[in-house]
RORO-532420 format. One record per residue (C-alpha): x, y, z; residue in one letter. Coordinates in steps of 0.1 Angstrom, whole numbers, plus 2048, in hexadecimal, padded with zeros to 3 digits. Example, Ala and Ser with C-alpha at 12.3 -4.5 7.8 and 13.67 -1.06 7.14 Angstrom:
BEGIN
atom px: 87B; py: 7D3; pz: 84E; type: A
atom px: 889; py: 7F5; pz: 847; type: S
//
This chain:
BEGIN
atom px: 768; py: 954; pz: 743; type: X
atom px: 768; py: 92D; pz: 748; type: X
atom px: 787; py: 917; pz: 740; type: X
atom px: 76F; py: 904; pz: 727; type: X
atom px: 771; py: 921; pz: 711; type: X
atom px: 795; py: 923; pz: 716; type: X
atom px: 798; py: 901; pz: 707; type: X
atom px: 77E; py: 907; pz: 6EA; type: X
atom px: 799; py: 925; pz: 6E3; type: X
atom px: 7B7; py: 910; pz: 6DF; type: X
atom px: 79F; py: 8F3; pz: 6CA; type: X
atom px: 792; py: 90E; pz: 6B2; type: X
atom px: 7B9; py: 91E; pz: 6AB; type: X
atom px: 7C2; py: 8F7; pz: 6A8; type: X
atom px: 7A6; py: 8ED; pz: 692; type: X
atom px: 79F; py: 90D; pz: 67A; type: X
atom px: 77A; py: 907; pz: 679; type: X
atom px: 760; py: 90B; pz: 693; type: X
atom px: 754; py: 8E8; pz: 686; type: X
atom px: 772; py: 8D4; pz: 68F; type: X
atom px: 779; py: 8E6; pz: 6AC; type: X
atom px: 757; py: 8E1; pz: 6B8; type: X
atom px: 75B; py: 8BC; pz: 6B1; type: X
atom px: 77A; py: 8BC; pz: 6C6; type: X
atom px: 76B; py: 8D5; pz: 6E2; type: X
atom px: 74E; py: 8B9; pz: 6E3; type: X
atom px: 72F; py: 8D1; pz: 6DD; type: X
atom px: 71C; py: 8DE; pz: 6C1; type: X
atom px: 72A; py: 8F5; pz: 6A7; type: X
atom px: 70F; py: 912; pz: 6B3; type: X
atom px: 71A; py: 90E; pz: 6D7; type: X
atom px: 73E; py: 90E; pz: 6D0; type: X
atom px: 736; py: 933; pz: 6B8; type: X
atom px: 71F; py: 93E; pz: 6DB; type: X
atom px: 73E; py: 937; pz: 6F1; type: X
atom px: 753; py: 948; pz: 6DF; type: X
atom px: 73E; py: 968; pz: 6D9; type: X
atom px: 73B; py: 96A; pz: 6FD; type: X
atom px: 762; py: 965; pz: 706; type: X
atom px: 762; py: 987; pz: 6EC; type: X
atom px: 74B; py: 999; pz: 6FD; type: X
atom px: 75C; py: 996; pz: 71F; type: X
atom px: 77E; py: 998; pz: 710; type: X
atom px: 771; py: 9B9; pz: 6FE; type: X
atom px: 782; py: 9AE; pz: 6DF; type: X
atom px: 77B; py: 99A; pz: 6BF; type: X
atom px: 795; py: 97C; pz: 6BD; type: X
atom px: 78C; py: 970; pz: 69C; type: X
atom px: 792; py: 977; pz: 679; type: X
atom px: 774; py: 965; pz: 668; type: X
atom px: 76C; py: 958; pz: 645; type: X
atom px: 753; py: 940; pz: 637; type: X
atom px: 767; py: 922; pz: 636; type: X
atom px: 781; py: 92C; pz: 657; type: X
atom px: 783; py: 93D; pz: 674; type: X
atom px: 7A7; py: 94A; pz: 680; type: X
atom px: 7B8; py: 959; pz: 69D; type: X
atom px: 7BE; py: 97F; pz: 69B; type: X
atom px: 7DA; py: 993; pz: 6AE; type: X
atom px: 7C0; py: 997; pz: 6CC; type: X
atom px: 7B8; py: 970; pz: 6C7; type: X
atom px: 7DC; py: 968; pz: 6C8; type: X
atom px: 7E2; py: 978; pz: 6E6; type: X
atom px: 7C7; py: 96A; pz: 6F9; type: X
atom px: 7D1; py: 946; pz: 6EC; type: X
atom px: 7F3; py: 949; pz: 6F9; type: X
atom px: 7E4; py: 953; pz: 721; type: X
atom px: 7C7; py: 938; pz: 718; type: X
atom px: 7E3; py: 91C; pz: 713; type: X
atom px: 7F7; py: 92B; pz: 734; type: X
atom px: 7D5; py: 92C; pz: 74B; type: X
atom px: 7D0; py: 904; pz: 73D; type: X
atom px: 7F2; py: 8FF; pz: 743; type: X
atom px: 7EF; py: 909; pz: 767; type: X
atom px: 7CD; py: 8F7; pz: 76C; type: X
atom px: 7DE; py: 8D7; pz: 763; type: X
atom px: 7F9; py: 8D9; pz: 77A; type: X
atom px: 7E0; py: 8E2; pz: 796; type: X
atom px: 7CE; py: 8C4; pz: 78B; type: X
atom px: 7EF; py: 8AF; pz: 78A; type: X
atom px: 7FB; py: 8BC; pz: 7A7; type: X
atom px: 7D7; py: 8B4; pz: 7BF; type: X
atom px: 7D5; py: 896; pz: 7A8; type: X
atom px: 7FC; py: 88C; pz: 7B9; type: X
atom px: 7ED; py: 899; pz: 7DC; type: X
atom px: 7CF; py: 882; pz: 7DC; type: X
atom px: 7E7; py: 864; pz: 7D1; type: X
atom px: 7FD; py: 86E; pz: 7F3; type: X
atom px: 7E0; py: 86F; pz: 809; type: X
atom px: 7D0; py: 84B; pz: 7FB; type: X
atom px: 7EF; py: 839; pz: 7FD; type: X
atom px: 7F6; py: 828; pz: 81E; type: X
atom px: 819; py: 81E; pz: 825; type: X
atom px: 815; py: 7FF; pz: 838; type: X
atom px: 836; py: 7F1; pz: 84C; type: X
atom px: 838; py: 7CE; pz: 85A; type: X
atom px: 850; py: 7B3; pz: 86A; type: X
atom px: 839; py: 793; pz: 85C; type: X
atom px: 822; py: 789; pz: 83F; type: X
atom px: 802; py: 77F; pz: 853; type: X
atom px: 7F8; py: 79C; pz: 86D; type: X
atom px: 7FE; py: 7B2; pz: 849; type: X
atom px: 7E5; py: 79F; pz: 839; type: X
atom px: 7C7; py: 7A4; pz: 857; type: X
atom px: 7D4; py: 7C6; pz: 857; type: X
atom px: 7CF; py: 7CF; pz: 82F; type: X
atom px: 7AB; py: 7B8; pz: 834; type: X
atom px: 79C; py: 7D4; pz: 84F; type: X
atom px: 7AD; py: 7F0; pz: 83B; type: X
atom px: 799; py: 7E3; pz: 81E; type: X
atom px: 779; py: 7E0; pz: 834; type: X
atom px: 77B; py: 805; pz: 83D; type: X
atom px: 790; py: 818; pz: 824; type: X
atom px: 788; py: 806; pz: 803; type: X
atom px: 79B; py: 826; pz: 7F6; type: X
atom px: 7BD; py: 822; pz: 805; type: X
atom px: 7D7; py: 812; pz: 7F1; type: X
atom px: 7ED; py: 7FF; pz: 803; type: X
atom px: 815; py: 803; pz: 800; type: X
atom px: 825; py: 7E4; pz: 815; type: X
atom px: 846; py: 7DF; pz: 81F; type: X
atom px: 854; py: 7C5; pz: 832; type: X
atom px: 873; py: 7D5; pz: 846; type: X
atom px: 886; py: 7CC; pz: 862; type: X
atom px: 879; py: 7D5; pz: 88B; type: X
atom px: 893; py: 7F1; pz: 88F; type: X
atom px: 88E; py: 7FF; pz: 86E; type: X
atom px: 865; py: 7FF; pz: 871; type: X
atom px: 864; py: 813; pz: 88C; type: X
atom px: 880; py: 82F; pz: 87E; type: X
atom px: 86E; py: 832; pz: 862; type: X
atom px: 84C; py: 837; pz: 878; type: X
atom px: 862; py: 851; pz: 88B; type: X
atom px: 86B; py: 865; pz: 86C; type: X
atom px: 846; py: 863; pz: 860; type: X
atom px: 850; py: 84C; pz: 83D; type: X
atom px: 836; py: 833; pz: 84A; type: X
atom px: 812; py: 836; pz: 855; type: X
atom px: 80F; py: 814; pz: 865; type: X
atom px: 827; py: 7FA; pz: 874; type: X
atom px: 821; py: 7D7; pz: 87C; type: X
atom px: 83A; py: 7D0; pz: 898; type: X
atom px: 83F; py: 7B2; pz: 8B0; type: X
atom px: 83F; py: 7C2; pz: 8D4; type: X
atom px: 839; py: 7E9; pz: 8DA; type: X
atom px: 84D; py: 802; pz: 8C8; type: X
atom px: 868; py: 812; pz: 8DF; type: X
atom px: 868; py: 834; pz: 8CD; type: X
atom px: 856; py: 853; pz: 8DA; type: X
atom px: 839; py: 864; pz: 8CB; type: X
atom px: 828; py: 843; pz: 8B7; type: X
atom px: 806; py: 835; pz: 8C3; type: X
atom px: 804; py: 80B; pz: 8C1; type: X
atom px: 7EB; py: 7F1; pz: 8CD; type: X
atom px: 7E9; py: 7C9; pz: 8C7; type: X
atom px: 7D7; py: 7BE; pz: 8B0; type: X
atom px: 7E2; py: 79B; pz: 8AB; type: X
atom px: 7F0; py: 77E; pz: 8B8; type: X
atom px: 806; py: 761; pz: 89F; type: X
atom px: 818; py: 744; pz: 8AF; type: X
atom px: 835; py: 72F; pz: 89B; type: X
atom px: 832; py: 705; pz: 898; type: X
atom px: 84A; py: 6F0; pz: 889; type: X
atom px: 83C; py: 6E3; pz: 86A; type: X
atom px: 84D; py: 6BF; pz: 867; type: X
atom px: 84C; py: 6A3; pz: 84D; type: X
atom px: 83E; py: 683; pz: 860; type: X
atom px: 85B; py: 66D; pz: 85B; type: X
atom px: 86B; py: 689; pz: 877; type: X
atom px: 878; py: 67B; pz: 893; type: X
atom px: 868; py: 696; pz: 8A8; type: X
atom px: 848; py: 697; pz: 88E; type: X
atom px: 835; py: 681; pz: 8B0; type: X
atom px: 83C; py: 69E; pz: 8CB; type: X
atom px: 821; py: 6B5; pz: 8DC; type: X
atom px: 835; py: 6D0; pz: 8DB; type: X
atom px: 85A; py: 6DA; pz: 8D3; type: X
atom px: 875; py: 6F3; pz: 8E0; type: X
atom px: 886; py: 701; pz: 8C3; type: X
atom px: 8A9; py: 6F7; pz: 8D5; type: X
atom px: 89D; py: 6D3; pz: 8CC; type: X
atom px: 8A0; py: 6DC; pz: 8A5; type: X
atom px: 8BF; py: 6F3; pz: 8AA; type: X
atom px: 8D8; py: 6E6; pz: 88B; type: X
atom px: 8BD; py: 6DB; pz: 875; type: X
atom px: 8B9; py: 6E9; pz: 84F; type: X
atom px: 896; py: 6FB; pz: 84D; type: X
atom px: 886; py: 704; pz: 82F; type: X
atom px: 878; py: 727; pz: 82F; type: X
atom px: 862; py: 741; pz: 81A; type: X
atom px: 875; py: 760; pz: 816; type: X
atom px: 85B; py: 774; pz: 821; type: X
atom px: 853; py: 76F; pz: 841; type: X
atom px: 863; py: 788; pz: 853; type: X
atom px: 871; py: 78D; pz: 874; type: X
atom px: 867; py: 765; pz: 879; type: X
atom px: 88C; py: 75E; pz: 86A; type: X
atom px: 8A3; py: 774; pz: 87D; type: X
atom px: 88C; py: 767; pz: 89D; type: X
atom px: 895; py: 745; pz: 890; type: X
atom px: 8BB; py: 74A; pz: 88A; type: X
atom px: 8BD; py: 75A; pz: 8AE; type: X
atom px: 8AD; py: 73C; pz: 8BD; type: X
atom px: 8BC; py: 720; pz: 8A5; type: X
atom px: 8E1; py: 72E; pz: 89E; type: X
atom px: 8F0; py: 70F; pz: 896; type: X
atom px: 8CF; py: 706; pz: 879; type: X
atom px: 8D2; py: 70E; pz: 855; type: X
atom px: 8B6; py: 71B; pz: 83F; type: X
atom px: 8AF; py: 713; pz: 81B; type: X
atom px: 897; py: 736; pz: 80E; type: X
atom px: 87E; py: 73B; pz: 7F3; type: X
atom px: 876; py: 75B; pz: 7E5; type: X
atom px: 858; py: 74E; pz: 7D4; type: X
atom px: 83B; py: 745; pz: 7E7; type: X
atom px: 82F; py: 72B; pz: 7C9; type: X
atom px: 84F; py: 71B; pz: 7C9; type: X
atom px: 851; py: 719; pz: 7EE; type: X
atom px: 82E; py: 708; pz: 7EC; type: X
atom px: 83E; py: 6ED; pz: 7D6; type: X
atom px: 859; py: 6EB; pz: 7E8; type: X
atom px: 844; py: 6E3; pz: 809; type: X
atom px: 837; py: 6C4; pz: 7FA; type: X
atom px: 856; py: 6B3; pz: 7EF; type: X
atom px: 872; py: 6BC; pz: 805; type: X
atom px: 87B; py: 6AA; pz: 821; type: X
atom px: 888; py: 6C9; pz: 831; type: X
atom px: 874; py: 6D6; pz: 84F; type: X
atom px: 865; py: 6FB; pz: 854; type: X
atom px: 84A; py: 70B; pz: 867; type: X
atom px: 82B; py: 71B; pz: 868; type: X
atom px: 815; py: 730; pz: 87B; type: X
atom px: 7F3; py: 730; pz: 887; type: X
atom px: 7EA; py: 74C; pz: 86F; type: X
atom px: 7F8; py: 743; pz: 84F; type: X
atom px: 80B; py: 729; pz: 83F; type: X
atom px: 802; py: 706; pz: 82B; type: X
atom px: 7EB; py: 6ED; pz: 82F; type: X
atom px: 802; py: 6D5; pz: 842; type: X
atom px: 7EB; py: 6B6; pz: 83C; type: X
atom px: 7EA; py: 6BD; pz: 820; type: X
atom px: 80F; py: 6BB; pz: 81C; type: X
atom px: 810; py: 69B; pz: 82E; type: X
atom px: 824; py: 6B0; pz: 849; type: X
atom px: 81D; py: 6B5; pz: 86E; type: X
atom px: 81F; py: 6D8; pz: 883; type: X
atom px: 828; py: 6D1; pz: 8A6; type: X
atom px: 826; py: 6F3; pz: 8BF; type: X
atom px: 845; py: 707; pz: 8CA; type: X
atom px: 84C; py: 70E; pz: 8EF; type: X
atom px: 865; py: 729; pz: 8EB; type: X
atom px: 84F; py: 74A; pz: 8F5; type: X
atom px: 860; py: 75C; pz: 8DC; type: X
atom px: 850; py: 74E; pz: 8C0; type: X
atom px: 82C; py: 757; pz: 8D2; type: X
atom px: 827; py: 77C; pz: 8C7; type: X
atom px: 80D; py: 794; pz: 8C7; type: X
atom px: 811; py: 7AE; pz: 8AC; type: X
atom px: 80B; py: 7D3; pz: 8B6; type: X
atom px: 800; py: 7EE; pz: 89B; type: X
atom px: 813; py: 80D; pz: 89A; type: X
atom px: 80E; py: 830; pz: 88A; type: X
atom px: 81B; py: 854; pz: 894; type: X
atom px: 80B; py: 862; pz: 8AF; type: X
atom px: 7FC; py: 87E; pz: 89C; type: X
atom px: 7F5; py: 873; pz: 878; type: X
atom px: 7E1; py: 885; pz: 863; type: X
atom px: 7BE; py: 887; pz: 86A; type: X
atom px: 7B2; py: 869; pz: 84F; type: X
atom px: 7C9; py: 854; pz: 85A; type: X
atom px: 7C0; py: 85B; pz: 881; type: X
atom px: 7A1; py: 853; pz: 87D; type: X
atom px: 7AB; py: 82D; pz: 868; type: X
atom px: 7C6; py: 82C; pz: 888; type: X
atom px: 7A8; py: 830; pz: 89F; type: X
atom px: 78C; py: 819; pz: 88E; type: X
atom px: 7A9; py: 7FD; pz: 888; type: X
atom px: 7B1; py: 7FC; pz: 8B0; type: X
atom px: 784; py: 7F8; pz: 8B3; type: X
atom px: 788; py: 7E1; pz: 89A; type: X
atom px: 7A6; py: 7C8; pz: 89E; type: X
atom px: 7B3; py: 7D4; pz: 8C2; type: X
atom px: 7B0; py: 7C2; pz: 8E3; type: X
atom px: 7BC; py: 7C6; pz: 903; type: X
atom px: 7DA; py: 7B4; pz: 919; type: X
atom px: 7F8; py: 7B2; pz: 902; type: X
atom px: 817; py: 7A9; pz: 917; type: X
atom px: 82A; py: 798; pz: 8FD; type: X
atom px: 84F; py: 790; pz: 904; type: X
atom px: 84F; py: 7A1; pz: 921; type: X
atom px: 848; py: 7C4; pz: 913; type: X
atom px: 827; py: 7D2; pz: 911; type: X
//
């Protein structure tokens, strides 16, 4: 007995002719009558009350149709269920503290595991690693190396912050800057950078920020406003294009190396992306803020 012929039952006790139901089954009308001669035969029963112009369901028929629908019925949950399974095991929940390491990150992820579909979240440090702990994520981009026991991390990138200043600036002519220097100033800033702003309020307490949700409208707003922000080595506007100059930070602080973390002991898929990513996008002697 085959499920096909399980299905040809239930289309010929919907249909009422073998012709319909064999258009709905897909086949021939003489493969459909051959199928169902044979799922007789095995069931040791007619299940069909036959006339020229119709062919019905008898008690035997009925009986078999209701077990027919519940076998299909189970089949499709299996289905749904492995379906749901497969879903869990391609999606890749993907933590990080800034924009720009996320996007090398999903670029290798794509060069390996075309597959994977990616699930980012941008989250705060403390809450990245908690959530690596409890095994919600499958990969963290964090700014030093997590604290928490039983997760695996390596460096895989490096993003420095500049002060990205209109010309007219008084400081727009410097080398190099000390973010103490622009302490108290009003910054315009992209929402979405991260961990950058809380590292920028800790450093700047007395500044005030002016944010943008929108990337397109903090584009725009980069040409016209005289307000200063920043931008990093890795990411960011054109700044000549935006008749804007972007003079280097001193502060260490805003010289990290991003670390990649996953649970020690993922599932095997994902151990093997964890180790090709490290071949990949790893290198060696991170000492970034004075944790390794």
């Amino acid at each position: 007995m085959e499920l096909e012929q399980l299905r040809q039952l239930e289309a010929v006790a919907a249909c009422g002719t073998l012709s319909a139901a064999a258009g709905r089954a897909s086949i021939s009308q003489p493969a459909l009558s051959r199928s169902m001669q044979r799922l007789e035969a095995e069931l040791g029963m007619p299940l069909f009350a036959r006339t020229k112009n119709s062919v019905e369901l008898n008690e035997a028929g009925r009986v078999a149709l209701e077990h027919a629908r519940g076998i299909l019925r189970d089949v499709a949950h299996m289905e749904e269920a492995l379906g749901n399974l497969r879903a869990r095991r391609s999606m890749l929940r993907v933590g990080t503290c800034a924009p720009a390491p996320l996007w090398r990150l999903m670029a290798a992820v794509a060069e390996r595991r075309a597959d994977f579909v990616a699930n980012p979240q941008t989250l705060p440090v403390p809450e990245l690693e908690r959530r690596l702990v409890e095994g919600s994520l499958d990969f963290a981009i964090l700014p030093h190396a997590p604290a928490a026991e039983g997760l695996r991390s390596f460096p895989f990138m490096r993003e420095s912050l500049s002060a990205l200043l209109p010309r007219s600036h008084p400081l727009a002519a410097r080398g190099s800057l000390a973010l103490s220097e622009l302490d108290g100033e009003t910054f315009l800033l992209y929402a979405g950078i991260g961990f950058w702003r809380g590292l920028c309020e800790r450093l700047m307490p007395r500044s005030h920020y002016v944010t943008q949700d929108d990337y397109l409208v903090f584009s725009q707003l980069a040409r016209t406003s005289p307000l200063p922000s920043f931008v990093t080595d890795a990411a960011g506007p054109d700044h000549r294009a935006l008749d804007r100059v972007a003079v280097p930070l001193e502060d260490a602080a805003v010289h990290v190396t991003f670390r990649l973390a996953t649970p020690a002991a993922p599932r095997a898929e994902l151990r093997d992306l964890a180790d090709w990513l490290e071949r990949r996008l790893g290198f060696e002697g991170a000492h970034e803020n004075g944790r390794a």
